[in-house]
Z-matrix of the N, CA and C atoms (Angstrom, degrees):
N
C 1 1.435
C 2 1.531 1 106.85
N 3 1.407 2 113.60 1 129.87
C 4 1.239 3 94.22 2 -160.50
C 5 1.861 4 85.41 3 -117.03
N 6 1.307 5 132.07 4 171.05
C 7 1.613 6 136.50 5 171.09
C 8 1.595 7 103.71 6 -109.11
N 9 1.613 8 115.53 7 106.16
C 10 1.289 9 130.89 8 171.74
C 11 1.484 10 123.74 9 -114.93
N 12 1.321 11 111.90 10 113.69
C 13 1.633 12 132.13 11 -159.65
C 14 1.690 13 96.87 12 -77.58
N 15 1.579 14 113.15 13 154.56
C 16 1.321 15 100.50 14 178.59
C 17 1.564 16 87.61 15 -145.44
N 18 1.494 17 110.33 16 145.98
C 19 1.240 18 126.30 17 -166.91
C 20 1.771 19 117.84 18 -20.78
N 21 0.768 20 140.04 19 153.05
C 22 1.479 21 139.12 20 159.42
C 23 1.259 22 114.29 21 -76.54
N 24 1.366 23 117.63 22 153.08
C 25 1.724 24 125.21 23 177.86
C 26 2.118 25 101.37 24 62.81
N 27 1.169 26 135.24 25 30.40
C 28 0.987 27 122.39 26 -133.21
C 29 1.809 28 88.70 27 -171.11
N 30 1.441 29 118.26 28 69.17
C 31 1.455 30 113.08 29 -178.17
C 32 1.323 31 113.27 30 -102.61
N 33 1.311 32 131.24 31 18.85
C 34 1.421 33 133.57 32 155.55
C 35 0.852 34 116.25 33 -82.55
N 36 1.397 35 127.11 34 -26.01
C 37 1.679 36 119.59 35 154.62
C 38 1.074 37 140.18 36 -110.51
N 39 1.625 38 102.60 37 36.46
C 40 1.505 39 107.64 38 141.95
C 41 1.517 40 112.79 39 -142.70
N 42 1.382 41 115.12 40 65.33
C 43 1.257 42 140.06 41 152.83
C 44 1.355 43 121.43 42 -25.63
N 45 1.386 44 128.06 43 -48.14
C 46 1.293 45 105.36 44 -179.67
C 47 1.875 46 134.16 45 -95.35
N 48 1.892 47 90.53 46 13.81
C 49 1.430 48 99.66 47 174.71
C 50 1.556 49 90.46 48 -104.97
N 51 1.349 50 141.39 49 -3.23
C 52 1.528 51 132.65 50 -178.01
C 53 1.441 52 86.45 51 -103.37
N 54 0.895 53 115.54 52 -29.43
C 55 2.390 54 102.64 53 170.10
C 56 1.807 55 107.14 54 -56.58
N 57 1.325 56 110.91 55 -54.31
C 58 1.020 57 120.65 56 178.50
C 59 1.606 58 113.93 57 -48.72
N 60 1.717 59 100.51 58 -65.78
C 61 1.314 60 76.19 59 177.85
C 62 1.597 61 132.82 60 -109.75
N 63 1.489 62 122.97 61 51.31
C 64 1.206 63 128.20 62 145.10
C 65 1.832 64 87.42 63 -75.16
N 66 1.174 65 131.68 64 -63.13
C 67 1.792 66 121.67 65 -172.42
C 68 1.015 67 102.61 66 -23.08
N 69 1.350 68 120.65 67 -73.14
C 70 1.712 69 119.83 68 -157.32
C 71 1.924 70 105.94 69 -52.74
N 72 1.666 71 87.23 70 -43.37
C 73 1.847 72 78.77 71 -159.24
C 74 1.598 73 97.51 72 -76.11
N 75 1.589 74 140.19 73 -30.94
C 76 0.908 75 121.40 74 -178.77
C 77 1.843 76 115.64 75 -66.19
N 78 1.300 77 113.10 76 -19.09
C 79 1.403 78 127.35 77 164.58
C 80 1.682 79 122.36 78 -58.42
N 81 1.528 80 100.93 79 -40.37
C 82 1.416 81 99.37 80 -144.81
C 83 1.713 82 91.90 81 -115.83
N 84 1.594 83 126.16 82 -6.79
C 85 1.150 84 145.26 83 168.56
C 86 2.070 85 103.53 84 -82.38
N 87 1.212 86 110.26 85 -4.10
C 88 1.708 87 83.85 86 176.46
C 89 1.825 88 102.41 87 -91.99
N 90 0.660 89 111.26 88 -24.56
C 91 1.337 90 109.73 89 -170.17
C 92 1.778 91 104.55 90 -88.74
N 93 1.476 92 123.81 91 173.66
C 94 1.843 93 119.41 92 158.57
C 95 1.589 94 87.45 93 -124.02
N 96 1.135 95 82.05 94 157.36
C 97 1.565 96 120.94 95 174.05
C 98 1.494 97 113.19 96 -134.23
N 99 0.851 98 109.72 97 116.57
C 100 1.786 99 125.70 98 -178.05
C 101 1.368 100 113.00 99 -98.66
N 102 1.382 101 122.99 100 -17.33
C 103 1.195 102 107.64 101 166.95
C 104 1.737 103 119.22 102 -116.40
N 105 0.901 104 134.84 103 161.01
C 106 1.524 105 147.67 104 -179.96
C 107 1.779 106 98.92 105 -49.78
N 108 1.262 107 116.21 106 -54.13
C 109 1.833 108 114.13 107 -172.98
C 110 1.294 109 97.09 108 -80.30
N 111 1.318 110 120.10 109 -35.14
C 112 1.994 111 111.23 110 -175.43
C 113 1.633 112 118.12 111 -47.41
N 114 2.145 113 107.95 112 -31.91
C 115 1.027 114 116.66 113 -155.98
C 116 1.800 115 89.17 114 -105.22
N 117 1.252 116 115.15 115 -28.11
C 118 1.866 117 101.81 116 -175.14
C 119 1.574 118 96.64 117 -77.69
N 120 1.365 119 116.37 118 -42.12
C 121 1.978 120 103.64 119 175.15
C 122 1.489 121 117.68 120 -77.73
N 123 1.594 122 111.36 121 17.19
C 124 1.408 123 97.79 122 153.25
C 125 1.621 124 108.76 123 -108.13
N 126 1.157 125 97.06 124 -14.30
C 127 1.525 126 105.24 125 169.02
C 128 1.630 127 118.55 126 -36.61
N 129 1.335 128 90.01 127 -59.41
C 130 1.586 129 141.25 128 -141.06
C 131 1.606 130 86.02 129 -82.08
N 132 1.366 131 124.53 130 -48.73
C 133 1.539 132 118.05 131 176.20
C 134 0.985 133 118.04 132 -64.11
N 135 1.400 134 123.13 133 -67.55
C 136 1.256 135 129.40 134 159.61
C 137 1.441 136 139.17 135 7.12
N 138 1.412 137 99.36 136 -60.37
C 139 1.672 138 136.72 137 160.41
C 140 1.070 139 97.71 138 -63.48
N 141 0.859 140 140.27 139 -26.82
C 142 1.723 141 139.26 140 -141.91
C 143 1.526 142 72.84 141 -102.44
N 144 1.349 143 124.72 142 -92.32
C 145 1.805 144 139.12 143 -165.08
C 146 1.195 145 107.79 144 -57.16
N 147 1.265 146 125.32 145 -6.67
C 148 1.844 147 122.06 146 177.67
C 149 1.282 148 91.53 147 -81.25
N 150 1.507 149 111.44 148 -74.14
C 151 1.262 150 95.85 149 -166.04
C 152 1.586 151 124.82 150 -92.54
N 153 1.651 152 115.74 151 14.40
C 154 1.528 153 79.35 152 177.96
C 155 1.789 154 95.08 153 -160.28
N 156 1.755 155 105.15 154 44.01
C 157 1.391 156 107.36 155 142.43
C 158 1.739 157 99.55 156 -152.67
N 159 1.021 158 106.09 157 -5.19
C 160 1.737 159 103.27 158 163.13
C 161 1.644 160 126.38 159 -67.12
N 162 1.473 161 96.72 160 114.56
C 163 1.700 162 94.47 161 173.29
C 164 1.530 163 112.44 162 -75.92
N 165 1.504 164 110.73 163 147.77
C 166 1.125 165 125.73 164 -174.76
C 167 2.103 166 105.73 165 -112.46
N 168 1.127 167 111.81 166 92.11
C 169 1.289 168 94.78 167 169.74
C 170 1.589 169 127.59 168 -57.28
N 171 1.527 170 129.45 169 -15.40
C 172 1.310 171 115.45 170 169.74
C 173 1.327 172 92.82 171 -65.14
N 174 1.602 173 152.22 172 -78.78
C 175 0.987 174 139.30 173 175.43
C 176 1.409 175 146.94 174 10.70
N 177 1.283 176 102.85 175 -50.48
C 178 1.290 177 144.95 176 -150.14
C 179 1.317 178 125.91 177 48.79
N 180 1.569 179 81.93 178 72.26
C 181 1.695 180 95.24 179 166.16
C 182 1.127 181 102.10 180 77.18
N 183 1.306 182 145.67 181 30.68
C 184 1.466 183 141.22 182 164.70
C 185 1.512 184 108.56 183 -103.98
N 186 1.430 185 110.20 184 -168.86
C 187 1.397 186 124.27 185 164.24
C 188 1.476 187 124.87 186 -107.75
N 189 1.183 188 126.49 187 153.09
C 190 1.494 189 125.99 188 -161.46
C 191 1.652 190 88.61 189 -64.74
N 192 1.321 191 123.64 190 -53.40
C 193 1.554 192 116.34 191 -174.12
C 194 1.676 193 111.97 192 -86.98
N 195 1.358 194 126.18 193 34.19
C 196 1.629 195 124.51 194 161.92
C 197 1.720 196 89.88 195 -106.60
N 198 1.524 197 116.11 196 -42.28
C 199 1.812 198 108.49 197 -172.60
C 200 1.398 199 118.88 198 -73.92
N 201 1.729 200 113.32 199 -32.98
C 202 1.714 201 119.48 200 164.53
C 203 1.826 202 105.79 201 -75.96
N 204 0.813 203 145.64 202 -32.12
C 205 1.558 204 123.46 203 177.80
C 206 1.888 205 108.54 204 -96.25
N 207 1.184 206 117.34 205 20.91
C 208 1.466 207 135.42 206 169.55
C 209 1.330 208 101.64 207 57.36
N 210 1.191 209 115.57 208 47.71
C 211 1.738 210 101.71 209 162.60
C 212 1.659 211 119.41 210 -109.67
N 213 1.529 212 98.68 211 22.78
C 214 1.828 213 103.26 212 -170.96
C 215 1.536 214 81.40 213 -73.07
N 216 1.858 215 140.69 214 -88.01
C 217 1.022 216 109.14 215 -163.92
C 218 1.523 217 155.19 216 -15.60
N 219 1.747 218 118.35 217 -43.22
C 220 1.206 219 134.31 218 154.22
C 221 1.261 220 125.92 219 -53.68
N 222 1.378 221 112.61 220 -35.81
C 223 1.510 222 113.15 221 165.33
C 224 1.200 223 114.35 222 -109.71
N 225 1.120 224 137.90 223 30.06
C 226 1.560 225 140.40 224 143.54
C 227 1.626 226 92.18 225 -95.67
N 228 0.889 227 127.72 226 -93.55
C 229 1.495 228 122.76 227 169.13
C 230 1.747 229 134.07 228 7.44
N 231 1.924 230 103.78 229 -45.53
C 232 1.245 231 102.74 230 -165.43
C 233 1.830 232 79.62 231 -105.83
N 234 1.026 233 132.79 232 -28.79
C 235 1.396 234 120.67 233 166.10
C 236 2.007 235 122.94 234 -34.03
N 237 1.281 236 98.98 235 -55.56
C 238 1.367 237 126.98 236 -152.80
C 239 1.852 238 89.80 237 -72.17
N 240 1.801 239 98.26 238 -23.78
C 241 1.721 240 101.93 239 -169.34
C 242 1.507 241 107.08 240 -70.95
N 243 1.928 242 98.74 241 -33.55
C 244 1.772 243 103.43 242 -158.56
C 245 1.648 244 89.89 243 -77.42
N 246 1.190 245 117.99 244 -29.52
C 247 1.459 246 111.42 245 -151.51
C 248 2.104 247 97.02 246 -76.26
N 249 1.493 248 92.57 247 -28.30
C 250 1.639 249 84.31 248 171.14
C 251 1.326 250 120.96 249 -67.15
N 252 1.255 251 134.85 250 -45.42
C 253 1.335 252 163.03 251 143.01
C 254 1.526 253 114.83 252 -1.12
N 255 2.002 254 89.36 253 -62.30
C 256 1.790 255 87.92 254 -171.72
C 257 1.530 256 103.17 255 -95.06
N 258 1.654 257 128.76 256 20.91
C 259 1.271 258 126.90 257 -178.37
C 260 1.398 259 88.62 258 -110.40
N 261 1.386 260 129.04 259 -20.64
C 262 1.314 261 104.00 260 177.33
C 263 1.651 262 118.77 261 -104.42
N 264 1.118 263 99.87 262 7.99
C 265 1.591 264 98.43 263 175.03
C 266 1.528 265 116.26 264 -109.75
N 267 1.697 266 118.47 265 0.96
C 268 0.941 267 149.63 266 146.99
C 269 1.640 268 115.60 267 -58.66
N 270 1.386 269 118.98 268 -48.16
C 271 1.415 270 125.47 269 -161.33
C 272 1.789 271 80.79 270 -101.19
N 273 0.880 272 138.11 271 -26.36
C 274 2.195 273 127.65 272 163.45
C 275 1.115 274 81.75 273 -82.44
N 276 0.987 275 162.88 274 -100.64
C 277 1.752 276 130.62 275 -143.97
C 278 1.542 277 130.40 276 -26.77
N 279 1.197 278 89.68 277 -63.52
C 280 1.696 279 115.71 278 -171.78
C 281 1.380 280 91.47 279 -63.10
N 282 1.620 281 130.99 280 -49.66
C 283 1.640 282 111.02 281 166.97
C 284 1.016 283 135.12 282 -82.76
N 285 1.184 284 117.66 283 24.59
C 286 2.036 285 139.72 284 176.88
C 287 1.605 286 92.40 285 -100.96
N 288 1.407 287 134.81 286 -60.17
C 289 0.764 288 169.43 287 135.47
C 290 1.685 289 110.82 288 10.61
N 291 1.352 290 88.16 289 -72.60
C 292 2.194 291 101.00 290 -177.40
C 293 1.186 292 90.75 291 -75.75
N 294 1.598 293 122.98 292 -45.10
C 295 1.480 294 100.02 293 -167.57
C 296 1.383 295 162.01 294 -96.35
């Protein structure tokens, strides 16, 4: 992972931290918060569900913290196992089934 700076005064090229945060503010703008901690612990969740129960389809379908602590293989992997699993106990049904 490398950290790449993008011009100053200059937010078309760095698009994917201004994606982010229209997210937060369109997130963190439905609700009010009247006090100073109401609005940093919604902050604070946020962060919490961005990165580490939000699926990311560029990913594929993981979480930003299953692909940085390397466990997307294992769970791409044990996915790919169930999906064999429930196609084949699907295809013995369907011939229990016809016959």
């Amino acid at each position: 992972m490398d950290h790449v700076r993008g011009a100053p005064n200059h937010p078309q090229t760095q698009g994917k931290i201004e994606r982010w945060h229209q997210t937060l503010k369109n997130r963190i703008l439905l609700e009010n918060h009247y006090l100073p901690g109401a609005l940093e612990q919604a902050i604070g969740d946020f962060i919490e569900h961005y990165n580490n129960q939000r699926y990311h389809e560029s990913l594929g379908n993981l979480t930003p913290a299953d692909v940085y602590c390397g466990r997307a293989k294992t769970i791409l992997a044990r996915r790919k196992e169930i999906k064999a699993k429930t196609i084949w106990k699907r295809r013995l049904l369907h011939r229990q089934t016809a016959a």
